[in-house]
ZANU-705989 format. One record per residue: x, y, z of N, C-alpha, C in turn; residue in three letters. Coordinates in steps of 0.1 Angstrom, whole numbers, plus 5000, padded with zeros to 4 digits. Each point is the difference from the previous one (the first is absolute). Last residue first. Example, Ala and Ser with C-alpha at 12.3 -4.5 7.8 and 13.67 -1.06 7.14 Angstrom:
BEGIN
512849785071500950115000499250115008Ser;500349434999499150125000500950125000Ala;
END
This chain:
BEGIN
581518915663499050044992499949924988Unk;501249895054500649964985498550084996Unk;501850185051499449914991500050024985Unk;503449945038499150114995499149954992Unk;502549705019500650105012498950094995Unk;499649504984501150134999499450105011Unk;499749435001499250125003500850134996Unk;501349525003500550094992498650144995Unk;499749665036501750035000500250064991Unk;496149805016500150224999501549974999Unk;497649565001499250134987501050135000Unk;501749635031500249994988499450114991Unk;499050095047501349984994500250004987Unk;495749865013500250134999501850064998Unk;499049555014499450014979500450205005Unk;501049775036501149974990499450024985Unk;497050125041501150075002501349954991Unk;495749754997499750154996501650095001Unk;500049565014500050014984499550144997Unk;499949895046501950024994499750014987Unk;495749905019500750155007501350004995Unk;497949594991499050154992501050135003Unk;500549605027500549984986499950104991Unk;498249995043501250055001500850014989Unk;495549834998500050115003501450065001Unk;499549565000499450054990499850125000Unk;501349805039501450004992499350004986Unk;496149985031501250115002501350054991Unk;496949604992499550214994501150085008Unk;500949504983500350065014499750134993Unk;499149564969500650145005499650075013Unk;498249584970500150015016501250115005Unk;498449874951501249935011499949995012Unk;497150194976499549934995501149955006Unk;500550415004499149985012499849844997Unk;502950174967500750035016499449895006Unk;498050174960500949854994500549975020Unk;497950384987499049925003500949864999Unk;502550384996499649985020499149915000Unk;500950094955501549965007499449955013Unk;496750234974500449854993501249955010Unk;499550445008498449935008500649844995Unk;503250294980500349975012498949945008Unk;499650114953501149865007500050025012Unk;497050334985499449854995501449905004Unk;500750435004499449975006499349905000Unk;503150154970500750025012498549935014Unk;499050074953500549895002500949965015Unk;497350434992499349845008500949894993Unk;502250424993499349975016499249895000Unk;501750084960501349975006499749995015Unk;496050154965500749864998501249955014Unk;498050435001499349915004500349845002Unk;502550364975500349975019499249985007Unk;499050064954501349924999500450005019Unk;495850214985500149874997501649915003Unk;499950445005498749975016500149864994Unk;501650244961501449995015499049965011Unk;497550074965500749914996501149985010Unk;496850335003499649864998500849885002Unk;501650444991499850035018499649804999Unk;503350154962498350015005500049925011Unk;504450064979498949894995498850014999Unk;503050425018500649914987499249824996Unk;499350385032500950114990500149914991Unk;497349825034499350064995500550084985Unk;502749735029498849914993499350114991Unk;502750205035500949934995499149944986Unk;497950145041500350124986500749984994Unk;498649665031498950074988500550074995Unk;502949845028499749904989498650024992Unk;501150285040501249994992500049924988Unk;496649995036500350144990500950004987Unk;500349645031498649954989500050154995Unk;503449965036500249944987499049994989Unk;499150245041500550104987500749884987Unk;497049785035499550134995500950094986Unk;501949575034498850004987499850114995Unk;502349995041501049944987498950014987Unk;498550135043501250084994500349954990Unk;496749765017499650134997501250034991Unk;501249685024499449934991499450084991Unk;501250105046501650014991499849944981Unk;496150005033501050135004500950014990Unk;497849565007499850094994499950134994Unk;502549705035500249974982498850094994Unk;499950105043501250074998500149894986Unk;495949885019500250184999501350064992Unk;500049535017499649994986499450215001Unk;501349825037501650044991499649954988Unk;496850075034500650144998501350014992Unk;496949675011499750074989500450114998Unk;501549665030499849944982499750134992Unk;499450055047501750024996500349934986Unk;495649935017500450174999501550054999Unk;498349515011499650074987500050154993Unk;503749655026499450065001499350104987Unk;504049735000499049905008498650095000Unk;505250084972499050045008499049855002Unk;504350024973500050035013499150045012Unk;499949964948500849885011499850015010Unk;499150364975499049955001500049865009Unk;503450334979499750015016498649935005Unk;501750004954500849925011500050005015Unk;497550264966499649945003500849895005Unk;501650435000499049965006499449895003Unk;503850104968500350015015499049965013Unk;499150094950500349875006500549955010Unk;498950474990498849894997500449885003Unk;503150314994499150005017499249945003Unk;502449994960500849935010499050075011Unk;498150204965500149865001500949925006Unk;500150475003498549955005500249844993Unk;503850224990500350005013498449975005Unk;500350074956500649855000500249985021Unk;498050394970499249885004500549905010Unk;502750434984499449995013499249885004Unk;501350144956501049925005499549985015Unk;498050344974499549874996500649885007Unk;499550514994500849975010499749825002Unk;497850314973501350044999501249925007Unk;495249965004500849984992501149974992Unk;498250065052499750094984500549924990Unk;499549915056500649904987499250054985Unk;499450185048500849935006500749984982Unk;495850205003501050095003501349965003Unk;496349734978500450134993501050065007Unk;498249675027501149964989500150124988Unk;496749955037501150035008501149984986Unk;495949784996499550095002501450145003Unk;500149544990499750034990499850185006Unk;501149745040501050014987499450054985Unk;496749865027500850145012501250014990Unk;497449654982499350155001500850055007Unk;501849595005500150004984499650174998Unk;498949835045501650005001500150074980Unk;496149845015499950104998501150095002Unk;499449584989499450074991500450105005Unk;501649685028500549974988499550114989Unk;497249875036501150125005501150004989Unk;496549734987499650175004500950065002Unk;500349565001500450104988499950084999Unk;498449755041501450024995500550064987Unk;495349905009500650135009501850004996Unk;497849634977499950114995500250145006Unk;500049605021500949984995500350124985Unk;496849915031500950005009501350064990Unk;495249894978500250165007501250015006Unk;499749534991500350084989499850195000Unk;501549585036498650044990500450084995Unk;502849815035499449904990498750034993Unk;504750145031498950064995499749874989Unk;503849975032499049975005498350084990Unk;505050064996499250095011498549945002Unk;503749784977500450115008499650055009Unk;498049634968501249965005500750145014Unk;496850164972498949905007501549945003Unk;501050324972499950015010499149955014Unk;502249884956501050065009499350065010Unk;498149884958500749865007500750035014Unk;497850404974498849865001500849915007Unk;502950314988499350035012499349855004Unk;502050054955500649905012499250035012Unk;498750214966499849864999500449925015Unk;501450504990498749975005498949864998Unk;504850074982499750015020498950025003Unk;500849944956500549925007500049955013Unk;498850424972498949905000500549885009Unk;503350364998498250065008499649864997Unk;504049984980499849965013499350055008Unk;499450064951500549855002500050005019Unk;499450394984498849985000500449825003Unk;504150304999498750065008498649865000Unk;503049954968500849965015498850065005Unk;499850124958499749905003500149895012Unk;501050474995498550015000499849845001Unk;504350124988499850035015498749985004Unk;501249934955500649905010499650005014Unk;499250344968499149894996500549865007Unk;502250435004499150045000499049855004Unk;504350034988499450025014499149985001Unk;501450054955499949815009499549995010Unk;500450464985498849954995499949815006Unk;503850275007499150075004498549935002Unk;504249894969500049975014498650045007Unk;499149984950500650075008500349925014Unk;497449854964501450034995500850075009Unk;495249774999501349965008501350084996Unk;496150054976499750105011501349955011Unk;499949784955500250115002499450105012Unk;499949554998501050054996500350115004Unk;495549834998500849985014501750044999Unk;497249994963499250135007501450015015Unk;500449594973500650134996499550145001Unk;497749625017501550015005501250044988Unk;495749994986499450055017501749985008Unk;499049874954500150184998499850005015Unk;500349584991500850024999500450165000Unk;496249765006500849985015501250084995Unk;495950214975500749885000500449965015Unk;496050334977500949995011500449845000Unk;496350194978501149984988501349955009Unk;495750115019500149914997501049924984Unk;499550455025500649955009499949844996Unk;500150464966499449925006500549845010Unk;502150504988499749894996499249895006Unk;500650535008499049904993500549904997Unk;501350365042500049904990499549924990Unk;498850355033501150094992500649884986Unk;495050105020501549875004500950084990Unk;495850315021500149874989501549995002Unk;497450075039500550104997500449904986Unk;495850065034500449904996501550074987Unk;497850085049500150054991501149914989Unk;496549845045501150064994500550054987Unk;496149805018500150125002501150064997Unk;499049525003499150064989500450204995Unk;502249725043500549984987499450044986Unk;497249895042500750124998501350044986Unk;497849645004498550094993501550105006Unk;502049615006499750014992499150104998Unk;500649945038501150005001500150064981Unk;496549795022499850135001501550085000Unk;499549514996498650114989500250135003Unk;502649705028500749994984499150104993Unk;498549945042500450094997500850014991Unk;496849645007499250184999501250094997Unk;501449555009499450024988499450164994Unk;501649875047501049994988499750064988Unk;496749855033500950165003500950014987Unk;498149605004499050084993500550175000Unk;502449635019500750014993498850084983Unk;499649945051501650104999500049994981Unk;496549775020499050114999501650094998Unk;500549544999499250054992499750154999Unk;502349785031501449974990498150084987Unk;499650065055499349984988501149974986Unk;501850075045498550055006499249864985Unk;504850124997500049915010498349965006Unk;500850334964500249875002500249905006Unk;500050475011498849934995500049884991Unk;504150155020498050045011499549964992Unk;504050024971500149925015498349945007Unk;500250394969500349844992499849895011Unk;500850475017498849914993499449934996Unk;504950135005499249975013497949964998Unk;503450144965499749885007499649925009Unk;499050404978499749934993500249875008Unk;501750395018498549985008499849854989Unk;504250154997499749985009498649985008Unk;501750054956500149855004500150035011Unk;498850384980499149914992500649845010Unk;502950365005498550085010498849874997Unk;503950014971500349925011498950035012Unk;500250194960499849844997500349925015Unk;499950464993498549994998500149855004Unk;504450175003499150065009498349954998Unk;502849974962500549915012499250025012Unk;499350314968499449854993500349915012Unk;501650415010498850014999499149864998Unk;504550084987499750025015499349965005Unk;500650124958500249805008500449995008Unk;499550474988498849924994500149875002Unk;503550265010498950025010498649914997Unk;504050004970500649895014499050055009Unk;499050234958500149905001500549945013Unk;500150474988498749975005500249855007Unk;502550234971500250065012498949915011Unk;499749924948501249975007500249985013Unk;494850074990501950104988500649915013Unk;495049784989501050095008501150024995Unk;497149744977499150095012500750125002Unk;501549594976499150104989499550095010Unk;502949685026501050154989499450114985Unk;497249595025500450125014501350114991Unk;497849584980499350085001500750155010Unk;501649585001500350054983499550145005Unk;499149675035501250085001500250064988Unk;496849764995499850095013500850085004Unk;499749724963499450125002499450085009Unk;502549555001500750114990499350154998Unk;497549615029501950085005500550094989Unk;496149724991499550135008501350095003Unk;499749574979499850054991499850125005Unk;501249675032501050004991499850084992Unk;496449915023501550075009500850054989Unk;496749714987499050145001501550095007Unk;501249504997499750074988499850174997Unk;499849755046501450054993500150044982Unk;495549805015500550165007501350085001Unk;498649514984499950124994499650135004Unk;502049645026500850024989499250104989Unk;497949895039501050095004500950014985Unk;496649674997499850145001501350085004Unk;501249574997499550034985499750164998Unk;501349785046501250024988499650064992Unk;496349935029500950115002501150014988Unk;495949694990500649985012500950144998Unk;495150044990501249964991500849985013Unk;495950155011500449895007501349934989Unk;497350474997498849854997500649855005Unk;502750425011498649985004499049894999Unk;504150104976500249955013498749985009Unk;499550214961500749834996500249995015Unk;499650434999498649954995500149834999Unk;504150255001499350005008498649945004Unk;502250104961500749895009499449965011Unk;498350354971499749874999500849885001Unk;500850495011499149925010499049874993Unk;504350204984500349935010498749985010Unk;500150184959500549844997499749965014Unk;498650434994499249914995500449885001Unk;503350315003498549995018499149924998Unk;503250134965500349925008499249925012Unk;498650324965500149864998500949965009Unk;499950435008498249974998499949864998Unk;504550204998499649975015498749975001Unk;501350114954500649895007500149955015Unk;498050404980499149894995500749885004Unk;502750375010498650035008499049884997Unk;503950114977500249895011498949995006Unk;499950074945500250095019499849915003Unk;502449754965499250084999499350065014Unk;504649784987499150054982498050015004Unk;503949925037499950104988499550054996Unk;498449605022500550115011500550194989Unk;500649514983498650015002499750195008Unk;504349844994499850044987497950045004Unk;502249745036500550164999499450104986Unk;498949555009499550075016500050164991Unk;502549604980498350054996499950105007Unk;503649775013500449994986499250074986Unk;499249815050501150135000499950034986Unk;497449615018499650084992500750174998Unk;501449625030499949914981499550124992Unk;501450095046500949944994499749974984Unk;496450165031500750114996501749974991Unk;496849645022499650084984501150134997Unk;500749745036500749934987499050064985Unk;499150125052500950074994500449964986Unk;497249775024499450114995500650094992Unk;501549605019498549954988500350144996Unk;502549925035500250054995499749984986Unk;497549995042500550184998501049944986Unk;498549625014498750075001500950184996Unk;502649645013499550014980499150065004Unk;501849985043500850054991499350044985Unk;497449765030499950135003501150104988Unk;499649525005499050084995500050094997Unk;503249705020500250034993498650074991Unk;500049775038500450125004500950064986Unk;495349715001501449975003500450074997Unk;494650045017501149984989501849955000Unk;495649975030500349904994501350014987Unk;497450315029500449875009501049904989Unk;496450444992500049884997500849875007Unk;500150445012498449925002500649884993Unk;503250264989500150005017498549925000Unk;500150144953501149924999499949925020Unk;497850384991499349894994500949864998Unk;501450425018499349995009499149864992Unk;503050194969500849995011498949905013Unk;498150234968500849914991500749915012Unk;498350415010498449954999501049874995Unk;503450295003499650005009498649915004Unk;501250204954501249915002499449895019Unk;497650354983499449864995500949925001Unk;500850445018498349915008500249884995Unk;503050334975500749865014498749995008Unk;498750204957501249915001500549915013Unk;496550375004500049834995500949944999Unk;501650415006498949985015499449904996Unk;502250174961501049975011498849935012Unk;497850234971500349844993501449995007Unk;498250385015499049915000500449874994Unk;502850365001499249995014499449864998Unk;501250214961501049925001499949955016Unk;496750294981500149914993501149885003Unk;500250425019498649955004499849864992Unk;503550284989500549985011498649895007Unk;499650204962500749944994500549895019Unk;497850394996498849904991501049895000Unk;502350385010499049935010499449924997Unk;502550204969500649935005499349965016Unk;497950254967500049864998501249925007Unk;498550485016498949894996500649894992Unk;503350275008499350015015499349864997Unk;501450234959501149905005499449945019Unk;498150154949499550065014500749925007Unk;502250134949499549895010499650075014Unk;502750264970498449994993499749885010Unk;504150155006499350055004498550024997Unk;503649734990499849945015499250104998Unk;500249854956500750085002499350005017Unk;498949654962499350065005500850095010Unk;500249774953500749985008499450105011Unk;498649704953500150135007500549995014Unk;
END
């Protein structure tokens, strides 16, 4: 049965939904950050840790692309964000009792990986059309409201206690999850079942949502976005105890902040600047994006770091929001919402799992974070090029 936008209490569960995605965002990066700050105490790890440490986590959403999405389908999302929360606070919980990080953090990219498709799936069963680039708006806006106190918290109180940040954690995976109970559970438009799901029906799912110019955009551009968000927020860790003299982990978490909340002022500001309709407009926010973070080179100072990580994530806003619109309602007309969040899951964290793997290979050379960072900034400005050269002018029905 198919549930028509005006029979759904659209307010109440897309808030439930917003509250839900608050809270397991606001752990997410505490634990990434509690990870981080346990890694700095320790003294002892090699600077290639840090890299595999974020890209452990990501390589689930690589291996388990192929599942994520069908899983996500074939039945409410609302129960699917209930089991993710669950996975990911017995990642957490492991880290607690003293598992080493790789293993735990790796099964919290599991609970990640299984939570993304119905998070974003869920939002075209909520809302009409008109609605949508407001409503990942909103999501964005929630997620990045979540990594700016998440991290900064993470930071403080693990720096204080790696225990009592990562009991915080735990509570709010649970409560991330009970809200999620509330939501209205809408039945799956898809029934086949997700453990019939091949590699081979998952990149012919991938096929067919690729068929359009539009649509490559779509799932290329998202992948660039998130490949040189995670990369640079790796590199930071290396780049700014050499720079700016910061050597703890709250220090080094203020700086993303400004980075976050650069991401929120643009998510926020992007319905009116970049509709739809008007799709082509990304490509001029991602040359700004990389323009910026080449301006990173050149700084010495901590407030002038954070003001040209403000402007990558300003321009980082713009570019993300209506592309991820635009690749829901595309997915939604023709694979399922599930199933397209799974497939540009896949092509984002492979994009993001080589480049942490790349920069971890760097740092393990003795890579210059500066000219590691500069390196970042021209490949964002020659990949974005390449993706939108055959960007059409209107958009493909």
């Amino acid at each position: 049965m198919r549930y028509s936008h005006g029979s759904i209490p659209l307010n109440r569960n897309v808030y439930l939904l917003l509250i839900a995605q608050f809270l397991t965002a606001f752990a997410d990066n505490a634990i990434l950050f509690t990870a981080l700050a346990m890694v700095m105490q320790n003294g002892h790890s090699p600077p290639w840790y840090i890299p595999v440490l974020q890209g452990i986590f990501l390589a689930a959403f690589v291996f388990l692309a192929p599942w994520v999405g069908s899983f996500a389908d074939s039945r409410p999302k609302a129960t699917v964000l209930f089991t993710a929360n669950l996975t990911k606070a017995v990642g957490a919980g492991l880290m607690f009792l003293g598992v080493d990080p790789l293993i735990s953090y790796a099964v919290v990219g599991v609970g990640a990986a299984t939570y993304s498709p119905a998070k974003y799936g869920i939002l075209p069963e909520l809302v009409h059309h008109n609605d949508l680039v407001k409503a990942n708006g909103w999501i964005e806006g929630t997620t990045i409201l979540a990594i700016l106190t998440g991290s900064l918290a993470g930071g403080i109180v693990a720096d204080h206690s790696v225990h009592a940040a990562l009991g915080m954690v735990e509570v709010l995976f649970l409560l991330s999850a009970f809200a999620a109970t509330f939501i209205l559970r809408i039945p799956p438009q898809v029934r086949a079942p997700y453990h019939e799901q091949t590699i081979v029906h998952f990149f012919r799912l991938a096929q067919g949502l690729l068929h359009t110019s539009r649509a490559r955009f779509c799932v290329l551009g998202v992948a660039l976005f998130w490949s040189a968000a995670v990369a640079l927020r790796v590199m930071l860790v290396n780049w700014a105890p050499v720079v700016l003299d910061l050597h703890d982990s709250e220090s080094i978490a203020q700086l993303t902040l400004a980075l976050a909340i650069g991401i929120a002022l643009g998510a926020v500001a992007v319905p009116r600047i970049i509709p739809l309709e008007h799709l082509r407009r990304v490509r001029f926010a991602a040359y700004a994006m990389g323009a910026a973070i080449l301006l990173l080179e050149t700084t010495h100072g901590v407030w002038e770091a954070r003001g040209i990580l403000l402007l990558v994530g300003l321009a980082g806003g713009l570019f993300l929001v209506p592309v991820n619109a635009a690749l829901q309602e595309i997915g939604h007309r023709s694979i399922g919402s599930g199933n397209t969040i799974a497939v540009q899951q896949f092509f984002e964290s492979t994009g993001m799992t080589l480049a942490t793997m790349l920069y971890g290979v760097a740092a393990a050379e003795g890579a210059d974070p500066v000219m590691s960072i500069a390196v970042l900034g021209w490949i964002v400005i020659v990949a974005t090029f390449v993706v939108s050269r055959r960007l059409p002018r209107e958009k493909d029905e």
